[in-house]
KEGUDREN-81265 format. One record per atom (N, C-alpha, C, O): residue number from 0; residue in one letter; y, z, x. Coordinates in steps of 0.02 Angstrom, whole numbers, plus 50000, padded with zeros to 5 digits. Layout:
REM KEGUDREN-81265
<guti n="NUM" res="A" yy="Y" zz="Z" xx="X"/>
...
This chain:
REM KEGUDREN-81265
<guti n="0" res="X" yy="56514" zz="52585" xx="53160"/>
<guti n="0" res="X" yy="56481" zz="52550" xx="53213"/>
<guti n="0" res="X" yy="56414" zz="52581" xx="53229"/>
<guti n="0" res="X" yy="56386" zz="52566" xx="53282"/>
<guti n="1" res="X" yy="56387" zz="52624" xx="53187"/>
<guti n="1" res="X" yy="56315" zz="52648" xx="53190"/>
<guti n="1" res="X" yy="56274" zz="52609" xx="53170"/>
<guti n="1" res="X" yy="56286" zz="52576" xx="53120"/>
<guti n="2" res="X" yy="56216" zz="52602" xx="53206"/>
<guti n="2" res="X" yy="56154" zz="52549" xx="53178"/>
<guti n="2" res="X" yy="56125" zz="52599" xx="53119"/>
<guti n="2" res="X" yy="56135" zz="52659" xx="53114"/>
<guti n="3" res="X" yy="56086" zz="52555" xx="53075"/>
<guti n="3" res="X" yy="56055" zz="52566" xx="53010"/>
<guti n="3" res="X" yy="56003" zz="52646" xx="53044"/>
<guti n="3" res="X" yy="55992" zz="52688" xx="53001"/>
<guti n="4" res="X" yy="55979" zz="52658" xx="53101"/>
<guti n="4" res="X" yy="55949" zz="52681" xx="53116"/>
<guti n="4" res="X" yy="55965" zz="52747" xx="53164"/>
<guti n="4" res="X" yy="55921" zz="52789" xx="53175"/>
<guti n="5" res="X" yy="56026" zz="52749" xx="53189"/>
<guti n="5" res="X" yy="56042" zz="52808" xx="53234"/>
<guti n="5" res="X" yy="56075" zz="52830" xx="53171"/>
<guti n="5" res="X" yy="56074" zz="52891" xx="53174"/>
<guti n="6" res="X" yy="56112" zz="52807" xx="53098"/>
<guti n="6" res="X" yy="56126" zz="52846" xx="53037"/>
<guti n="6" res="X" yy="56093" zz="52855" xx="53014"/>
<guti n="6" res="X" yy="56121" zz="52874" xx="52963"/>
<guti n="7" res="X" yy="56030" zz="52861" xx="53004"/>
<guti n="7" res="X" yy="55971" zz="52890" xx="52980"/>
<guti n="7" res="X" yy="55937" zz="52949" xx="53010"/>
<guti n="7" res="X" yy="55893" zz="52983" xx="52985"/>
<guti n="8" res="X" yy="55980" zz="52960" xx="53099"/>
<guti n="8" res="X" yy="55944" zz="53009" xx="53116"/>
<guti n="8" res="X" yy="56006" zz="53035" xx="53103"/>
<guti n="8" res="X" yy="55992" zz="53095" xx="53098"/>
<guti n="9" res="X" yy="56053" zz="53031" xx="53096"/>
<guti n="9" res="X" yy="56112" zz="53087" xx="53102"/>
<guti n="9" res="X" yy="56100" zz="53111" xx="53047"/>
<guti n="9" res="X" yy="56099" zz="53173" xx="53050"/>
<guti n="10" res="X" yy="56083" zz="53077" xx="52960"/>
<guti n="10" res="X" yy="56084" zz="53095" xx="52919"/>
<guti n="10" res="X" yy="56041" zz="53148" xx="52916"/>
<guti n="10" res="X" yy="56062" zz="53198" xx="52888"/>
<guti n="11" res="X" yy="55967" zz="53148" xx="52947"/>
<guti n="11" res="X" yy="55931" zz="53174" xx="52958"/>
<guti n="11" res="X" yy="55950" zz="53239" xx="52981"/>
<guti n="11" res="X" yy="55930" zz="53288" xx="52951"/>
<guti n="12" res="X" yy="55983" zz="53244" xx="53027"/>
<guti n="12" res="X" yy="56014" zz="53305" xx="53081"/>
<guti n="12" res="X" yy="56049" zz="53362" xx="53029"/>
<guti n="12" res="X" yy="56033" zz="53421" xx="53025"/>
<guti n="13" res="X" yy="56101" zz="53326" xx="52991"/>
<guti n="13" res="X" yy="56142" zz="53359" xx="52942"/>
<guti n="13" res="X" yy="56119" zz="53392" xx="52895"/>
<guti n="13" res="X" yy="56141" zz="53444" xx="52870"/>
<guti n="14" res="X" yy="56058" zz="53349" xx="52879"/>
<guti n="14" res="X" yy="56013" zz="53377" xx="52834"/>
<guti n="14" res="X" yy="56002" zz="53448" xx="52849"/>
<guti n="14" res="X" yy="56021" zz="53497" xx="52817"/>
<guti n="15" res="X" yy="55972" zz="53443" xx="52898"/>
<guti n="15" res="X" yy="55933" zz="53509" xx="52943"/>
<guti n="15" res="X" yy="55978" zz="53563" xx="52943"/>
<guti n="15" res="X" yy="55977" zz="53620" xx="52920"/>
<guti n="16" res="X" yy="56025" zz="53521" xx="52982"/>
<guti n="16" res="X" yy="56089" zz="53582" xx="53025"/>
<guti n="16" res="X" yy="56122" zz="53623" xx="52974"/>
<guti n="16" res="X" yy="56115" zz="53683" xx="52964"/>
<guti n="17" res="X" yy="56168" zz="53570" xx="52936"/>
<guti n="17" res="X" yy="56207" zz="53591" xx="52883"/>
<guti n="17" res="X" yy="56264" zz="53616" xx="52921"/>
<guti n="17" res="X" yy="56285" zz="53674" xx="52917"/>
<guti n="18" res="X" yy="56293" zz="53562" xx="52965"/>
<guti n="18" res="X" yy="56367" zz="53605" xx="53025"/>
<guti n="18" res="X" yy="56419" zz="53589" xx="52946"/>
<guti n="18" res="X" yy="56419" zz="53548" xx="52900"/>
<guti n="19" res="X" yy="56460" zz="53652" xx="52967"/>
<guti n="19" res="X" yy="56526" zz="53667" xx="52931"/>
<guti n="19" res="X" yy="56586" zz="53625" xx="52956"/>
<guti n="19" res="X" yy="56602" zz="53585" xx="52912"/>
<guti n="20" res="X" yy="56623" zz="53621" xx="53012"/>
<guti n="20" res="X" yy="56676" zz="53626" xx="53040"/>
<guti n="20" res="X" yy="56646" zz="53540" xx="53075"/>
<guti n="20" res="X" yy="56669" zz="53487" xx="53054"/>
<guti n="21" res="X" yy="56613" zz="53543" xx="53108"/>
<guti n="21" res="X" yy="56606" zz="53500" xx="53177"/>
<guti n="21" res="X" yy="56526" zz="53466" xx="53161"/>
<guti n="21" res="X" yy="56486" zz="53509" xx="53143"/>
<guti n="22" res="X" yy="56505" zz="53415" xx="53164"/>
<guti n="22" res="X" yy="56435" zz="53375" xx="53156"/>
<guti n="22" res="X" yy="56407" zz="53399" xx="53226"/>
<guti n="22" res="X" yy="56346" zz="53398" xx="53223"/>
<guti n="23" res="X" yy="56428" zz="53420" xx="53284"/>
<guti n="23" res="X" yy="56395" zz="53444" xx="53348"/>
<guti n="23" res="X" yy="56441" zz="53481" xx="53357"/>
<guti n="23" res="X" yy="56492" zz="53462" xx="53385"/>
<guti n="24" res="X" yy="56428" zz="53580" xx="53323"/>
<guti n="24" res="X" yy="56468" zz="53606" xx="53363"/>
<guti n="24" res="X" yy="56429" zz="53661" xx="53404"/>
<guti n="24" res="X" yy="56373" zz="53682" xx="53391"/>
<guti n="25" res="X" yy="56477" zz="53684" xx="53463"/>
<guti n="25" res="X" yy="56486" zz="53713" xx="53500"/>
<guti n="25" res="X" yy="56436" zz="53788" xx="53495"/>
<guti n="25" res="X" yy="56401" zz="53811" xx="53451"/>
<guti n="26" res="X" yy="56454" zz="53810" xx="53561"/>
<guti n="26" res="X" yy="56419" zz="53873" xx="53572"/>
<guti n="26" res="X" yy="56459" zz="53933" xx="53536"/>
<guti n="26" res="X" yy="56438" zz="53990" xx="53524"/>
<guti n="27" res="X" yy="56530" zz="53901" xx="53522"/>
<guti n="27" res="X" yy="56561" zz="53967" xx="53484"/>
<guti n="27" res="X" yy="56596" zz="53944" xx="53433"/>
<guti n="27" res="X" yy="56632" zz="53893" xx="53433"/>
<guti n="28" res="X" yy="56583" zz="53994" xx="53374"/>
<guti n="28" res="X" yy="56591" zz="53986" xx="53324"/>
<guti n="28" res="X" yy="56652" zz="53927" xx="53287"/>
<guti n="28" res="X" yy="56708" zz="53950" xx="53295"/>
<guti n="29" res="X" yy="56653" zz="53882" xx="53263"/>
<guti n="29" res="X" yy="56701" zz="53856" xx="53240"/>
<guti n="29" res="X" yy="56738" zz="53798" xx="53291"/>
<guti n="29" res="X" yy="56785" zz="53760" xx="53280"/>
<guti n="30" res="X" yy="56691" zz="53813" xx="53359"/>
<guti n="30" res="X" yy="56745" zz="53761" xx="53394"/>
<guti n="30" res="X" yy="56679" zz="53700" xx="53400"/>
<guti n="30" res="X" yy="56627" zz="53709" xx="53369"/>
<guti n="31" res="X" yy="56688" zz="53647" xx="53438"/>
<guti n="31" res="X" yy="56657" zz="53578" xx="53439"/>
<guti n="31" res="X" yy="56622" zz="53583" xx="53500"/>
<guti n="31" res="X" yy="56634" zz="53632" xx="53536"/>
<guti n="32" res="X" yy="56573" zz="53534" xx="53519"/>
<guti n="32" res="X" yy="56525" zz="53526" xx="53591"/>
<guti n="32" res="X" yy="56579" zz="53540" xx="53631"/>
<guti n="32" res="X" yy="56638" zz="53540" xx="53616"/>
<guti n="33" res="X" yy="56549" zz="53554" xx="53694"/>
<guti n="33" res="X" yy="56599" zz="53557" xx="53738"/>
<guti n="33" res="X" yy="56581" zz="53500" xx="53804"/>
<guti n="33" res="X" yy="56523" zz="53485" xx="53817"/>
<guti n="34" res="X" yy="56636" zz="53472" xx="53842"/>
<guti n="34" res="X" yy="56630" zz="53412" xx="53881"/>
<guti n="34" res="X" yy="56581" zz="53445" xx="53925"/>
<guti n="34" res="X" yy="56541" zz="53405" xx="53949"/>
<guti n="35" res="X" yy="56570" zz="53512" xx="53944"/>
<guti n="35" res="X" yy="56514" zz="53528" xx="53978"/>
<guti n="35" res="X" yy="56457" zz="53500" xx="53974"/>
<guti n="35" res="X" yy="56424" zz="53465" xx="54011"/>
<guti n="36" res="X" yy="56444" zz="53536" xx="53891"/>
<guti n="36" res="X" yy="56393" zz="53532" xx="53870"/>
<guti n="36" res="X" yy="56366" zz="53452" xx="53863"/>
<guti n="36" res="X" yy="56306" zz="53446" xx="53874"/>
<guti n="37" res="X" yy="56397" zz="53398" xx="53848"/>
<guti n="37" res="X" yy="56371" zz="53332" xx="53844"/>
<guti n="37" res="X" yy="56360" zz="53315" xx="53913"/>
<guti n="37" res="X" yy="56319" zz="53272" xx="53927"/>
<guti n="38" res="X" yy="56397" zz="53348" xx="53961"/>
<guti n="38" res="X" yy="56371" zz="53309" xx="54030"/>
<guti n="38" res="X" yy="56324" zz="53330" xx="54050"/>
<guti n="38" res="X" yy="56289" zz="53301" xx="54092"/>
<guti n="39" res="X" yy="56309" zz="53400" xx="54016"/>
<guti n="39" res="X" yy="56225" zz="53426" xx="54053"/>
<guti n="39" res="X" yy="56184" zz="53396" xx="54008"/>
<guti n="39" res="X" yy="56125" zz="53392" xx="54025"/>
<guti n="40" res="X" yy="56207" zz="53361" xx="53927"/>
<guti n="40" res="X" yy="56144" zz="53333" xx="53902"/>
<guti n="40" res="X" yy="56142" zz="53256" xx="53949"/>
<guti n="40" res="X" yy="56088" zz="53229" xx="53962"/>
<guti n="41" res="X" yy="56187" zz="53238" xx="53965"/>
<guti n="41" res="X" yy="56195" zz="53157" xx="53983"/>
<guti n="41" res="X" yy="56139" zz="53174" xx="54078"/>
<guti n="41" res="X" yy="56093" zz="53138" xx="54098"/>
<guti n="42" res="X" yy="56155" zz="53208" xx="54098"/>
<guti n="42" res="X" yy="56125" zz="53220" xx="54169"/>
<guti n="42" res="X" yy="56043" zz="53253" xx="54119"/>
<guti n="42" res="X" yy="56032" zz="53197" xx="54094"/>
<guti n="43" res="X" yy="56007" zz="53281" xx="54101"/>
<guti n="43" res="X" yy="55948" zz="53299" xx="54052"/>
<guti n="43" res="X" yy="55909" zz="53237" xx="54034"/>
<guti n="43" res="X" yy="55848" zz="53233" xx="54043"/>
<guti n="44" res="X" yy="55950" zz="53184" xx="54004"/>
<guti n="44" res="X" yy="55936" zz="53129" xx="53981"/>
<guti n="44" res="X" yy="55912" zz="53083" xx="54039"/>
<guti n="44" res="X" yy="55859" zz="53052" xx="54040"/>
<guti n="45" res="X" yy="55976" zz="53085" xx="54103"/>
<guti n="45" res="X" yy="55939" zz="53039" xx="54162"/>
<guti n="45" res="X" yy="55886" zz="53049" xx="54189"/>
<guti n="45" res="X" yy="55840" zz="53011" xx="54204"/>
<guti n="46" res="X" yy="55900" zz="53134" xx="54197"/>
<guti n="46" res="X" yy="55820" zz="53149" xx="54219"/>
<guti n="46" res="X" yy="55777" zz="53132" xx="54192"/>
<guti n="46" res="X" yy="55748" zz="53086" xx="54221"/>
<guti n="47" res="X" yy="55754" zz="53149" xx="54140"/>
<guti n="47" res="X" yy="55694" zz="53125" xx="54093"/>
<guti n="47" res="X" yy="55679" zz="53043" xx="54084"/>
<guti n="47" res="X" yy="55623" zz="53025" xx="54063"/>
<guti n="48" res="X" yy="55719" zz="53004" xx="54096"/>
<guti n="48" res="X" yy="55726" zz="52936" xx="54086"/>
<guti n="48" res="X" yy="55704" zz="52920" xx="54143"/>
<guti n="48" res="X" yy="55662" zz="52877" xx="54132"/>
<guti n="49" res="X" yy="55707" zz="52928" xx="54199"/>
<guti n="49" res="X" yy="55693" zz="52897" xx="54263"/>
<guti n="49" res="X" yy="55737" zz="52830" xx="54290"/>
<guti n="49" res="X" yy="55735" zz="52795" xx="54341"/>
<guti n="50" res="X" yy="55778" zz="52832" xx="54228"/>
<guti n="50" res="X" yy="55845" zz="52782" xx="54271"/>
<guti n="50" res="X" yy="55872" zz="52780" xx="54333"/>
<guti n="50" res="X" yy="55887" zz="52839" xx="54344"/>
<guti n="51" res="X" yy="55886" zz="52752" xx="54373"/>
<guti n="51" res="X" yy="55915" zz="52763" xx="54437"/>
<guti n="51" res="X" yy="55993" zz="52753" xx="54459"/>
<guti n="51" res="X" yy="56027" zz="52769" xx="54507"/>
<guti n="52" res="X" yy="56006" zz="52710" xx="54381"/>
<guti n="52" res="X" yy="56081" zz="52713" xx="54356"/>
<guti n="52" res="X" yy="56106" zz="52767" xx="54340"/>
<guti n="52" res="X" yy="56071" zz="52806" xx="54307"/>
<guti n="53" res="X" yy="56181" zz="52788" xx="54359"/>
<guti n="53" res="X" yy="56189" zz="52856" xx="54314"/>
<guti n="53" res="X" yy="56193" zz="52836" xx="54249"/>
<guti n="53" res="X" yy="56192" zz="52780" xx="54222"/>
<guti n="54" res="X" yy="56199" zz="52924" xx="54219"/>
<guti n="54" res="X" yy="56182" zz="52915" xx="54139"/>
<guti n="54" res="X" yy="56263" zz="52974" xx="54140"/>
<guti n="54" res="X" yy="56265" zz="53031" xx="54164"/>
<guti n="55" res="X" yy="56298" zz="52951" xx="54120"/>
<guti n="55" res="X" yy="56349" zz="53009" xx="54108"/>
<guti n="55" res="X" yy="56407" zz="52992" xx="54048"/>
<guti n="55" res="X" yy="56408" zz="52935" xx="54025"/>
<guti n="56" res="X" yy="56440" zz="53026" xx="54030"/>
<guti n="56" res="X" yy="56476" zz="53025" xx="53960"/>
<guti n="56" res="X" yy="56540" zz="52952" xx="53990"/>
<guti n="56" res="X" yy="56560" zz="52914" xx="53946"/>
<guti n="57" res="X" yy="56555" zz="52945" xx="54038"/>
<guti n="57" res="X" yy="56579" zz="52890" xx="54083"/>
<guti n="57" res="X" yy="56558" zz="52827" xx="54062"/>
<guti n="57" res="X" yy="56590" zz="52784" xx="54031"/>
<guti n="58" res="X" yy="56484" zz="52827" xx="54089"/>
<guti n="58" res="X" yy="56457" zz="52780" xx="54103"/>
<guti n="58" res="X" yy="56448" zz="52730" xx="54022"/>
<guti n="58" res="X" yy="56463" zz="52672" xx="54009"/>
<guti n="59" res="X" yy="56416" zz="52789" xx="53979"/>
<guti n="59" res="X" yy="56414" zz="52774" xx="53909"/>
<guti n="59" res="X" yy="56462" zz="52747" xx="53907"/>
<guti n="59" res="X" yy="56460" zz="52686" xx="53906"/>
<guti n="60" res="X" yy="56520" zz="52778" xx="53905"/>
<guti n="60" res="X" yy="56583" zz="52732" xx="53865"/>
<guti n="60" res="X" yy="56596" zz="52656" xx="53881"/>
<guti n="60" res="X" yy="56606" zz="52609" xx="53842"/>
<guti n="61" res="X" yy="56590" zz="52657" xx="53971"/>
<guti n="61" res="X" yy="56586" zz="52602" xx="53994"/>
<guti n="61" res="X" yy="56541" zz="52533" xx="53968"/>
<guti n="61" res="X" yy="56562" zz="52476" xx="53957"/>
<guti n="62" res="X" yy="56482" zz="52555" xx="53964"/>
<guti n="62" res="X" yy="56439" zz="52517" xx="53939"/>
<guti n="62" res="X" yy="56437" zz="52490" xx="53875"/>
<guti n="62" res="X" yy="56408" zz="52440" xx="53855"/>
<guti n="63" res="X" yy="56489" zz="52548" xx="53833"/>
<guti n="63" res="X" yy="56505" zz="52504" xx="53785"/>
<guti n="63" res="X" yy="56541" zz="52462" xx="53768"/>
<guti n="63" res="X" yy="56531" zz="52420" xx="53725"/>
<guti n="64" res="X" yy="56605" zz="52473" xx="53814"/>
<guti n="64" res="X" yy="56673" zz="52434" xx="53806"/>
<guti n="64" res="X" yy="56631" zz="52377" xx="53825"/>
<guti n="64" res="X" yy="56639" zz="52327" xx="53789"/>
<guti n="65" res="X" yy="56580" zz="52369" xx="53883"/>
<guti n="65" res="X" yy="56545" zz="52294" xx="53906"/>
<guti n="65" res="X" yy="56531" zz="52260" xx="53840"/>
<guti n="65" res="X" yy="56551" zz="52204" xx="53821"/>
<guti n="66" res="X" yy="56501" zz="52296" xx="53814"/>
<guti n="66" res="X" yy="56462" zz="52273" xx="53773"/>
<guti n="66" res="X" yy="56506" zz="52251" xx="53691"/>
<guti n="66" res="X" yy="56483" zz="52213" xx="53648"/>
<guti n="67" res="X" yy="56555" zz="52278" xx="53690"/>
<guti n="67" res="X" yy="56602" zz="52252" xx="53631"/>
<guti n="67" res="X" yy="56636" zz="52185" xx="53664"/>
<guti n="67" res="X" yy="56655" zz="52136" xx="53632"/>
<guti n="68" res="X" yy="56641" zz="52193" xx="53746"/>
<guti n="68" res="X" yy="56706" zz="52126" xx="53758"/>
<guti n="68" res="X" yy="56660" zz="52068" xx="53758"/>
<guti n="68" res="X" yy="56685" zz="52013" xx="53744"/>
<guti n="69" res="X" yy="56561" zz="52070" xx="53780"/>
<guti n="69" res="X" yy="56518" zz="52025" xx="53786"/>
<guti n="69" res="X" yy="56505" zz="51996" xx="53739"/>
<guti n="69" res="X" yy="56485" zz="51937" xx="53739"/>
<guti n="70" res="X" yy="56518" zz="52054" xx="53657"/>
<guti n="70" res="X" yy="56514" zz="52029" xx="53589"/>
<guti n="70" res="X" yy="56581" zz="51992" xx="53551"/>
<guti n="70" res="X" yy="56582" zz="51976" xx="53491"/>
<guti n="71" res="X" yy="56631" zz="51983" xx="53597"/>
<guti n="71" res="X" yy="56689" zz="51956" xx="53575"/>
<guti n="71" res="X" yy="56740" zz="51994" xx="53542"/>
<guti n="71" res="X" yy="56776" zz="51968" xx="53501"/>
<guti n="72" res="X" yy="56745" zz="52062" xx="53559"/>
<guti n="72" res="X" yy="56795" zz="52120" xx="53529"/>
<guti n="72" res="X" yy="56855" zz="52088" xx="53576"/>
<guti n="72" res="X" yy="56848" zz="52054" xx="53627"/>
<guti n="73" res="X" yy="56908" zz="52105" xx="53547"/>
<guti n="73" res="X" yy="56987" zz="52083" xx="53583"/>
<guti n="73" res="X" yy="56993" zz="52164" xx="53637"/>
<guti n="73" res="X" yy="56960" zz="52212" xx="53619"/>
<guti n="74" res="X" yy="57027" zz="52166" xx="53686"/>
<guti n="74" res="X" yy="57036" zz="52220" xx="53728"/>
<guti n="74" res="X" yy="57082" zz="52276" xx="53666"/>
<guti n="74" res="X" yy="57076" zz="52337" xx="53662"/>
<guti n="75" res="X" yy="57117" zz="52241" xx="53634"/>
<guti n="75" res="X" yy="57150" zz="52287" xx="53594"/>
<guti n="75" res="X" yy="57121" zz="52314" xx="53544"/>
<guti n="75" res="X" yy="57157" zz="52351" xx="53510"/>
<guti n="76" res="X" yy="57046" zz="52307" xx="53521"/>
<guti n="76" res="X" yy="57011" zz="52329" xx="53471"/>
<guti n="76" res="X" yy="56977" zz="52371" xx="53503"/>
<guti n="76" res="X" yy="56971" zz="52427" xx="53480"/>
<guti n="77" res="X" yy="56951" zz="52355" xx="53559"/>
<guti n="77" res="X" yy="56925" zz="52399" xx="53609"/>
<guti n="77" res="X" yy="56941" zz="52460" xx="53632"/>
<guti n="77" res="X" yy="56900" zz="52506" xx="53628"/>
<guti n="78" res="X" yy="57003" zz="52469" xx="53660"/>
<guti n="78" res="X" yy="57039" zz="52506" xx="53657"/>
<guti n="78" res="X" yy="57061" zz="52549" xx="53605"/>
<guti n="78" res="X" yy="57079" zz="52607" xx="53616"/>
<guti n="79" res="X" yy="57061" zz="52525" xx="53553"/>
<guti n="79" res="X" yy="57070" zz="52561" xx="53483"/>
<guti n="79" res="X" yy="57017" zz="52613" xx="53466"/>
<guti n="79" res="X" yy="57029" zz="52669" xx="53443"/>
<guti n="80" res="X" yy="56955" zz="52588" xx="53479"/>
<guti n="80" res="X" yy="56872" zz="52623" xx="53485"/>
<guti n="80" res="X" yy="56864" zz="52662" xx="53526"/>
<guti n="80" res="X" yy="56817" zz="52701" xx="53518"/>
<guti n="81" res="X" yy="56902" zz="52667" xx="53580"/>
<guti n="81" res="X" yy="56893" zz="52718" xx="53641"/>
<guti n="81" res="X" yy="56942" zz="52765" xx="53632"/>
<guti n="81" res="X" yy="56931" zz="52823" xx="53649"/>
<guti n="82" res="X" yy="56993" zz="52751" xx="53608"/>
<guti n="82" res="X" yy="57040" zz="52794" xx="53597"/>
<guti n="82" res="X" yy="57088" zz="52814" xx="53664"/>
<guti n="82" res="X" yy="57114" zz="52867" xx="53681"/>
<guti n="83" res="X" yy="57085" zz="52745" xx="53694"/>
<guti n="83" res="X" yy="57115" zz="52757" xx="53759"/>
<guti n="83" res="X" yy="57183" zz="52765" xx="53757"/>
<guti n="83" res="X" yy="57220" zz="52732" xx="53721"/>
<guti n="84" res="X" yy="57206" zz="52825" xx="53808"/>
<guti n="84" res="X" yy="57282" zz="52840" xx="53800"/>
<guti n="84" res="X" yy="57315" zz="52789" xx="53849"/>
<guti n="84" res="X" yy="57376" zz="52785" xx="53849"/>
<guti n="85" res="X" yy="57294" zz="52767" xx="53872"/>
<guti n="85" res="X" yy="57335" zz="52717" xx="53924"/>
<guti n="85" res="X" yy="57348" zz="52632" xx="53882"/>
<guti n="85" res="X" yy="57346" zz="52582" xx="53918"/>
<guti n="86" res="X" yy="57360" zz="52624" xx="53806"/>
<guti n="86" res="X" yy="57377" zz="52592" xx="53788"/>
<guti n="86" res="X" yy="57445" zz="52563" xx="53768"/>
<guti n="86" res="X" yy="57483" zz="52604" xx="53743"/>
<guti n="87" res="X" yy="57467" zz="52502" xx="53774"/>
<guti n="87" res="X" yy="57529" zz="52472" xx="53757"/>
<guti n="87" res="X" yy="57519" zz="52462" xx="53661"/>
<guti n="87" res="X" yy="57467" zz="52438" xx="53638"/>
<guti n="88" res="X" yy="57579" zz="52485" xx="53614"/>
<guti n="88" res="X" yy="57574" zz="52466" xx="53557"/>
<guti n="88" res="X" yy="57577" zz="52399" xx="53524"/>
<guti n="88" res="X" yy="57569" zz="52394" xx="53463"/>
């Protein structure tokens, strides 16, 4: 579900980085970002943006589930993408 163009920067990134373990990892060795750490990039990002909406790892998700049910995704595919634990099988 990546556009032709945010995989071009990731590809890009990998290029660079060359992560082992994790495509965004962490401050210590071997482990992954930490939920910290994305909420201080997600609060970084508002600032700089001048949005007056929040910008938070929340909000993202939210905005996407909008945006899959506005594009005609079923709640259960949706859910599948979020990886929500509060699902019926």
């Amino acid at each position: 579900m990546l556009t032709p163009k945010l995989l071009e920067i990731l590809r890009s990134y990998w290029k660079v980085r060359r992560p082992v373990a994790w495509l965004f990892p962490g401050d210590r060795a071997g482990e992954p970002i930490t939920r910290d750490a994305v909420r201080h990039a997600c609060a970084k990002a508002h600032d700089l943006s001048g949005l007056s909406k929040p910008v938070t790892p929340h909000s993202l998700r939210h905005a996407f589930a909008v945006h899959l049910l506005e594009a005609g995704a079923d709640v259960r595919t949706i859910q599948l993408l979020l990886g929500s634990r509060h699902h019926r099988p």
